[in-house]
C-alpha positions as CSV (number, residue, x, y, z in Angstrom):
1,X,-77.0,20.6,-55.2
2,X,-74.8,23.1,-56.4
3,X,-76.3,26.6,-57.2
4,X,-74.7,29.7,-59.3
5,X,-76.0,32.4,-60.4
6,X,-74.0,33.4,-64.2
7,X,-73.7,36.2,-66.8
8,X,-73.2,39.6,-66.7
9,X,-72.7,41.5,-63.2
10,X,-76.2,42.9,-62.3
11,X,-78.2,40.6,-64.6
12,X,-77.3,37.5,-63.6
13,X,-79.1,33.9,-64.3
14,X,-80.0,31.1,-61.5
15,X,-78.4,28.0,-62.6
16,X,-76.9,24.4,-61.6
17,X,-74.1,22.4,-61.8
18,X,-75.1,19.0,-63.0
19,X,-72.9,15.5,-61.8
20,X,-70.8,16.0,-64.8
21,X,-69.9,19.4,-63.9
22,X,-72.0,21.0,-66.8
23,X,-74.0,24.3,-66.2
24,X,-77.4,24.0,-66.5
25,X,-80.0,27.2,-66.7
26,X,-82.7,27.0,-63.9
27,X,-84.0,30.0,-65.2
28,X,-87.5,28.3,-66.0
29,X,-88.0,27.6,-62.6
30,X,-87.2,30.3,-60.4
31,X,-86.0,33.9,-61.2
32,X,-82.8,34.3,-58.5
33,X,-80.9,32.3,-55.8
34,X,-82.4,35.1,-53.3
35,X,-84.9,35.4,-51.1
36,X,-87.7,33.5,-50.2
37,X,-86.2,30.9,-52.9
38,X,-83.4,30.3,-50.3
39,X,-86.4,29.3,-48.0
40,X,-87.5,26.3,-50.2
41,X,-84.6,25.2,-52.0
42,X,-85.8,21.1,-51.2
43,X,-88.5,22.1,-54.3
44,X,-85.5,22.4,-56.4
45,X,-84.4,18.7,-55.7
46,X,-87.1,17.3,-57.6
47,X,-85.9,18.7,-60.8
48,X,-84.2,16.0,-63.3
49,X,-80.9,17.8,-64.1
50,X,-80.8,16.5,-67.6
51,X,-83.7,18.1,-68.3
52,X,-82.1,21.6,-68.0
53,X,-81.1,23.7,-70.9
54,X,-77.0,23.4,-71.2
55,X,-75.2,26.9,-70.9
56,X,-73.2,27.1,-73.7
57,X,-69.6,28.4,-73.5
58,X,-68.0,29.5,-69.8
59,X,-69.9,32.8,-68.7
60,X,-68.8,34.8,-66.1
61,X,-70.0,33.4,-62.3
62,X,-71.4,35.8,-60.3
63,X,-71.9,35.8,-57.0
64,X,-74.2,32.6,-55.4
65,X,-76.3,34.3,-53.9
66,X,-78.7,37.3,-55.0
67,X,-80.2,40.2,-53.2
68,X,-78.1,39.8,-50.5
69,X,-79.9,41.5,-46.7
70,X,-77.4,41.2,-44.2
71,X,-73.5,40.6,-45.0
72,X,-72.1,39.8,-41.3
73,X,-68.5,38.7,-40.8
74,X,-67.0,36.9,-37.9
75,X,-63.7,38.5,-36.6
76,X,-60.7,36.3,-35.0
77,X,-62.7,33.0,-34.8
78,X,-59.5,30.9,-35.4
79,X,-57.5,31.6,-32.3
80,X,-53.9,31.3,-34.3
81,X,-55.1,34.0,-36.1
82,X,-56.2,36.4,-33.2
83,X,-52.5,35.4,-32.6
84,X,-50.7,37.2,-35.9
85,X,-52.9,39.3,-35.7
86,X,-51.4,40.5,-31.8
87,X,-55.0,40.3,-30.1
88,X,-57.2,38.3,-27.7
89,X,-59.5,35.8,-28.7
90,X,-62.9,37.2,-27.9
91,X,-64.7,36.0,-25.4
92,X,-67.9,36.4,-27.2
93,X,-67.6,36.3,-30.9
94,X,-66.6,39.7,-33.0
95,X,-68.9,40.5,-35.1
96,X,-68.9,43.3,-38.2
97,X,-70.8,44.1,-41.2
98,X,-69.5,43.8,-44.7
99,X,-71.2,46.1,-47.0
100,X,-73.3,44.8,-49.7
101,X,-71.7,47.0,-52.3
102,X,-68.5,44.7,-51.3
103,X,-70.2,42.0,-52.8
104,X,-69.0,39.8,-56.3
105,X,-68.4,37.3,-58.6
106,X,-66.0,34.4,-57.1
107,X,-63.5,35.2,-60.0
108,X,-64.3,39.1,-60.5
109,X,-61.1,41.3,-60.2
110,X,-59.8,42.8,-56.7
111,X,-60.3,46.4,-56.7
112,X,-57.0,47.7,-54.8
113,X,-58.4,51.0,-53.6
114,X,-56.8,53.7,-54.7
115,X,-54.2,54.9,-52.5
116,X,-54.1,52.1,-50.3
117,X,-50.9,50.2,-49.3
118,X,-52.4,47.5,-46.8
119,X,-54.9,44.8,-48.5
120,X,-54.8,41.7,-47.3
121,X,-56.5,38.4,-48.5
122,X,-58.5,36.2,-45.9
123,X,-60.3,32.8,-47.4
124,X,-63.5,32.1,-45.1
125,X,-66.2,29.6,-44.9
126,X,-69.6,31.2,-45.3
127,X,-72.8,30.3,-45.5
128,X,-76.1,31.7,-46.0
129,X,-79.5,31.6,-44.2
130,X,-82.7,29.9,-45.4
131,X,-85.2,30.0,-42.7
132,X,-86.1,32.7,-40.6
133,X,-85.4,33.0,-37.1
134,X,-84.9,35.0,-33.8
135,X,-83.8,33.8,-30.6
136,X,-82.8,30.2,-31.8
137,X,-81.6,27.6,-29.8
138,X,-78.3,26.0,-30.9
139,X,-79.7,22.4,-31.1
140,X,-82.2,24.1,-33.9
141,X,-79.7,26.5,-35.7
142,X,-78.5,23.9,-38.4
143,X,-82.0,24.0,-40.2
144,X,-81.6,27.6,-40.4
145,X,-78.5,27.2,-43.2
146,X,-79.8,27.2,-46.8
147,X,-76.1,26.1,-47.7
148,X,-72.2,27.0,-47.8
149,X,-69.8,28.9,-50.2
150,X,-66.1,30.3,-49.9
151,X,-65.7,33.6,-49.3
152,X,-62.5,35.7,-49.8
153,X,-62.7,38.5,-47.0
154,X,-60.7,41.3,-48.5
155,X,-59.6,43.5,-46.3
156,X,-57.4,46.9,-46.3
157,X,-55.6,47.1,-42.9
158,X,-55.1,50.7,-42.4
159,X,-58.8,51.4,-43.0
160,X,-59.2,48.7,-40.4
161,X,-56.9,49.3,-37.9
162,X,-55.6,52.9,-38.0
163,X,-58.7,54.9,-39.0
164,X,-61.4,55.9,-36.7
165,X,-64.7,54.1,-36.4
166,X,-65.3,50.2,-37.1
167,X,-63.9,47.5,-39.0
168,X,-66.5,48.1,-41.7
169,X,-64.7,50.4,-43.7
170,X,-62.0,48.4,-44.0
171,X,-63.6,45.6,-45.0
172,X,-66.6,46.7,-47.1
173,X,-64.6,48.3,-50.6
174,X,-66.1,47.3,-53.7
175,X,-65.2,43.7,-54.6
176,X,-64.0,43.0,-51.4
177,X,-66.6,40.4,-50.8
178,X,-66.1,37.6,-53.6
179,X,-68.6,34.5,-52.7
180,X,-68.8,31.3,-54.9
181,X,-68.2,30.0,-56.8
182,X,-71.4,27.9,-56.3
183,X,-74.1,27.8,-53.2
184,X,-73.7,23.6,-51.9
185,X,-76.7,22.9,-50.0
186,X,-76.9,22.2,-47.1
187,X,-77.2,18.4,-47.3
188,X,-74.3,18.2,-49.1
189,X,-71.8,19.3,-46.3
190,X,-72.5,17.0,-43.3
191,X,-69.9,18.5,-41.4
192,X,-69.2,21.8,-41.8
193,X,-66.9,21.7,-39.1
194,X,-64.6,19.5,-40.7
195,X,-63.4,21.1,-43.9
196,X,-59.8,22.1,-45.4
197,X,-59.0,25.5,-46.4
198,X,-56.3,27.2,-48.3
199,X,-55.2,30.5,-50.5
200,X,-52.1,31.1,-52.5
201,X,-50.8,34.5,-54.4
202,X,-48.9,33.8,-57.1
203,X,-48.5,30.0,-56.3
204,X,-47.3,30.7,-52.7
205,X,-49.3,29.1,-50.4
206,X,-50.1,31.3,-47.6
207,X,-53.5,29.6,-45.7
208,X,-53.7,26.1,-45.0
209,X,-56.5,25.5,-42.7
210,X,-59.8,23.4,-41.3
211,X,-63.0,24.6,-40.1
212,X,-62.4,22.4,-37.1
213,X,-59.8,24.9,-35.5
214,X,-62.6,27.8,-35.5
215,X,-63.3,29.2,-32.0
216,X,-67.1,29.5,-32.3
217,X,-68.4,26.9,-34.5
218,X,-71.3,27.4,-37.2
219,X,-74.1,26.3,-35.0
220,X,-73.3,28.5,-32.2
221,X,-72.8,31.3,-34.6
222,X,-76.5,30.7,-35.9
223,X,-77.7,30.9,-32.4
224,X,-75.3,33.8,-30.9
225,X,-76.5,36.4,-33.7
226,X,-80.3,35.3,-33.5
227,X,-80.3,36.5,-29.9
228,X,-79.7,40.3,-31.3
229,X,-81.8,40.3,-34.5
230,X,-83.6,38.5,-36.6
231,X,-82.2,36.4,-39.1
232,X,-83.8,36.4,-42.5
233,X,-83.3,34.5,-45.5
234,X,-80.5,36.0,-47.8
235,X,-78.3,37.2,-45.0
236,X,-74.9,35.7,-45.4
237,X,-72.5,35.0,-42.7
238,X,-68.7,34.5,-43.0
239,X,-66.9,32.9,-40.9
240,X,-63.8,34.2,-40.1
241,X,-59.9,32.8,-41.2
242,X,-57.4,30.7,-40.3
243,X,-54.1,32.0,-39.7
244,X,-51.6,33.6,-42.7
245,X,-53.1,36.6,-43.7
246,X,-50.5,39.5,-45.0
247,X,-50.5,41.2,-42.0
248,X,-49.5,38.5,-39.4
249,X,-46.4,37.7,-42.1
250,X,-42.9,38.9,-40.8
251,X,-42.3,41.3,-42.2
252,X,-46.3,41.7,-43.5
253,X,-46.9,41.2,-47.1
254,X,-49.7,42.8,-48.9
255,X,-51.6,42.4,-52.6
256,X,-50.7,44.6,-55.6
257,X,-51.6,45.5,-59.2
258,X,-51.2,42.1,-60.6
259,X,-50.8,39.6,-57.8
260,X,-53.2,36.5,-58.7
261,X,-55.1,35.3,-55.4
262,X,-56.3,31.2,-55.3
263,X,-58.3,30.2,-52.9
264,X,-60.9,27.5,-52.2
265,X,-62.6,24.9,-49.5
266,X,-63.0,21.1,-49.7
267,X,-66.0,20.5,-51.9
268,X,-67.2,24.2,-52.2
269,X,-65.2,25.2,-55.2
270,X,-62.0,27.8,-55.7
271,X,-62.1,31.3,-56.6
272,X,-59.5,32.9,-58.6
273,X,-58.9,36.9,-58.5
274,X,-56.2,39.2,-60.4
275,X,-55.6,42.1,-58.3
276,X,-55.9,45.7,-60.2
277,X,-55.7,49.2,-59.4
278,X,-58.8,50.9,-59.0
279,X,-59.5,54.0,-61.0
C-alpha cells in the first residue's frame, strides 16, 4: 500500500493511493497514519480501494507519517560520502536527532534560515517503525519496519560544522525534514537494500545513488539503535546519503531563494521543494 496523509499543514487527513494513482480518503477507518495505527497496518489491507471516497482536486501532501516520536538520522553511512565530506567512516554508525519541528510536507517549501549561507540538500531513504522493540536481534529487525518513504535531509553546514554542540542544530530548522510523499509498506519493498536514488536543483543532477552502497544496512540499523533505547512505533529513521551533497562539490555549492530541489527513490515517490528565504 501506499499511505499519505493530505490537506492543510496541522490538520491533515489519512488517505491511499489506489492502483490507478487516485487519492482515496481513509478517513472512515482510522483517524492518522501515527501511532499505534503504524502497529497494525495489515488491518488496512483488507479494505477494497474502490470503495473509498475519491479526493477531489490535488491537495497539498503532508508529511506520511503523523505524530512523529523519535526523528533519528544516520550520519556518513555511504562511505563516498564520508569521503567529500573529508571524514572517516565510523566504525559504529553516527547517529543524531532531527527535531520534530523539522518535520513537513514532501513538496512544502525550504525555509533558508535567515542569515545562513551553507544549506545543503541530502536525499535519504527512511523508514519508520511499527512494532515496538528493545534489544532486537538483527535476524528479527525487519518486522519491526511499518514501511519506507524519501526523505530530504536539509542541512545548514555552518550550524553543523562550525558551531558548538551537535549536529542537531544544523539539521533540525523548520522544514528541514520533508518525508513523502507516501508511506510504501513494508511488503511492497522486498529489498530495501537495492534501490536507486537521485536529487537535482534546477535540473542538474547532483545525487545518483543505491541503497546497496550504504555502510550499515537497514536491518543492522534496526538492531544497533534498539540496543540503546526502545523503539516505538512512530519513530522515524533516515538513512543517511549517497555522495553529492553541496558541500563535498569543488568549489561547494549551496541552495538559495529560488533554487527548485527534485528528489526521489525507486518506487517511493519524488518530492519537489522551491527554496525561499525565511522571514
Amino acid at each position: 500500500m501506499k499511505l499519505v496523509r493530505y490537506g492543510t499543514r496541522g490538520a491533515e487527513k489519512p488517505g491511499l493511493i489506489d492502483a490507478d494513482g487516485a487519492l482515496r480518503d481513509l478517513s472512515a477507518h482510522v483517524s492518522d497514519l501515527a501511532g499505534e495505527v503504524l502497529a497494525n497496518l495489515d488491518a488496512l489491507k483488507g479494505i477494497d480501494p474502490a470503495t473509498l471516497p475519491l479526493v477531489p482536486g490535488s491537495p497539498r501532501l503532508g508529511a506520511c507519517v503523523g505524530g512523529i516520536g523519535k526523528f533519528i538520522c544516520i550520519g556518513l553511512n555511504y562511505s563516498d560520502h564520508a569521503a567529500e565530506s573529508g571524514m572517516a567512516v565510523p566504525s559504529e554508525p553516527a547517529i543524531f536527532a532531527k527535531y520534530t519541528s523539522a518535520v513537513c510536507g514532501p513538496d512544502d517549501p525550504i525555509l533558508i534560515p535567515r542569515g545562513s549561507e551553507r544549506t545543503d540538500w541530502e536525499v535519504e531513504l527512511a523508514f519508520v517503525i511499527g512494532k515496538p522493540g528493545k534489544y532486537i536481534p538483527e535476524t528479527q529487525a525487519m518486522d519491526h519496519i511499518a514501511g519506507y518513504f524519501v526523505c530530504n535531509d536539509v542541512s545548514e553546514r555552518a550550524y553543523q560544522m562550525e558551531r558548538a554542540g551537535q549536529w542537531s542544530k544544523g539539521k533540525s530548522s523548520d522544514n528541514f525534514g520533508p518525508i513523502g510523499p507516501w508511506l510504501v509498506t513494508r511488503d511492497e519493498v522486498p529489498d530495501p537494500q537495492a534501490l536507486q536514488m537521485w536529487l537535482t536543483v534546477n535540473g542538474e543532477t547532483m545525487q545518483q545513488g543505491s541503497t546497496a552502497t550504504m555502510v550499515y544496512p537497514v536491518a543492522h540499523l534496526v538492531s544497533y539503535l534498539s540496543q540503546f533505547f526502545t523503539l516505538h512505533p512512530g519513530d522515524v529513521v533516515s538513512t543517511g546519503t549517497p555522495p553529492g551533497v553541496g558541500m563535498g562539490k569543488k568549489p561547494p555549492r549551496y541552495l538559495r531563494a529560488g533554487d527548485v530541489v527534485d528528489l526521489g527513490i525507486d518506487g517511493l515517490g519524488r518530492q519537489r521543494q522551491v527554496c525561499i528565504a525565511d522571514a
